[in-house]
C-alpha positions in Angstrom: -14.6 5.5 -28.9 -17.1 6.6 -31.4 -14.4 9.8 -32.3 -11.8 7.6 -33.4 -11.1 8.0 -37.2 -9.7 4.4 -36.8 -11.3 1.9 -40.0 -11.5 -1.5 -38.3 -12.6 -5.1 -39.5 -16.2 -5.1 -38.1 -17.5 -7.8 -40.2 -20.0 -10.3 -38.1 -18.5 -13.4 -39.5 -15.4 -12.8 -37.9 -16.8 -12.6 -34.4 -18.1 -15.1 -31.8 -20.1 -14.7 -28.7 -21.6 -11.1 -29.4 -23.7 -9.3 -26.2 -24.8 -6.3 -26.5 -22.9 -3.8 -24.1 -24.3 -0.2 -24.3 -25.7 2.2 -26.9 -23.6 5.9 -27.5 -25.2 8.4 -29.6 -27.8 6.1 -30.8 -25.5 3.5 -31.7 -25.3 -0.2 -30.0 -22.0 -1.4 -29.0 -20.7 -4.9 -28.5 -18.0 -7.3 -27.1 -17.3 -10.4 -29.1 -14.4 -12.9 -29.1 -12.2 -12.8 -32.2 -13.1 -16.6 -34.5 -10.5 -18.1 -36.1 -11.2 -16.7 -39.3 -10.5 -13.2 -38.0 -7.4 -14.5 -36.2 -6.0 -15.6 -39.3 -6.4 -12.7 -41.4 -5.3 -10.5 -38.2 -8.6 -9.0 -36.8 -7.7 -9.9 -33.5 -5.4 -7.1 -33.3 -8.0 -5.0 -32.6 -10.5 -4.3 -29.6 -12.9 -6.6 -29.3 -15.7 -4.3 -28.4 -17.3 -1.9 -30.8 -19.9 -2.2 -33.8 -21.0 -4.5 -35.9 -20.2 -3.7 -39.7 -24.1 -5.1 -41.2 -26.0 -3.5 -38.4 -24.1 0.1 -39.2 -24.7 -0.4 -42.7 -28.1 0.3 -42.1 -27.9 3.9 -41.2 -24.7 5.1 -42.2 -23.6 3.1 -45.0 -21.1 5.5 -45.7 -18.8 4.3 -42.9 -19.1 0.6 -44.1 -16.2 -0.3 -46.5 -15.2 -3.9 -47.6 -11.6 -4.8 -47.2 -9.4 -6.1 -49.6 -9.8 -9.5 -47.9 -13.4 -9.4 -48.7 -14.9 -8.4 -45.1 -17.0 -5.2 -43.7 -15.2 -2.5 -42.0 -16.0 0.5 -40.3 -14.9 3.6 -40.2 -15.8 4.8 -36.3 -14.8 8.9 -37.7 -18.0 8.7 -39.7 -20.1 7.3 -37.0 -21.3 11.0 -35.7 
């Protein structure tokens, strides 16, 4: 998962019900359920299990972009 080059909305506002799941190489994935919000603008498109866009920032703030709509995504090919 952490391999994919995919850039994905990862923005916390756009998520509902986070748990923790696991940690990979250091890094703390989630599951979520897609909010309206991210519904609207087409989030839900994606899995809902990964990162979370502010707590990346953090360390590699290089894979944390913000979208033309104004939300945090990530870039899971720079998360290695």
């Amino acid at each position: 998962m952490l391999g994919a080059a995919a850039i994905r909305a990862s923005d916390e506002r756009l998520k509902a019900n986070i748990q923790y799941y696991d940690t990979l190489k250091g890094i703390k994935l989630y599951t979520w359920d897609w909010n309206e919000e991210a519904k609207r603008i087409g989030a839900d498109q994606y899995p809902s299990m990964g990162v979370i866009a502010q707590k990346i920032q953090k360390t590699y703030p290089d894979a944390v972009a913000k979208g033309p709509d104004g939300y945090l995504m990530v870039n899971y090919g720079k998360l290695q």
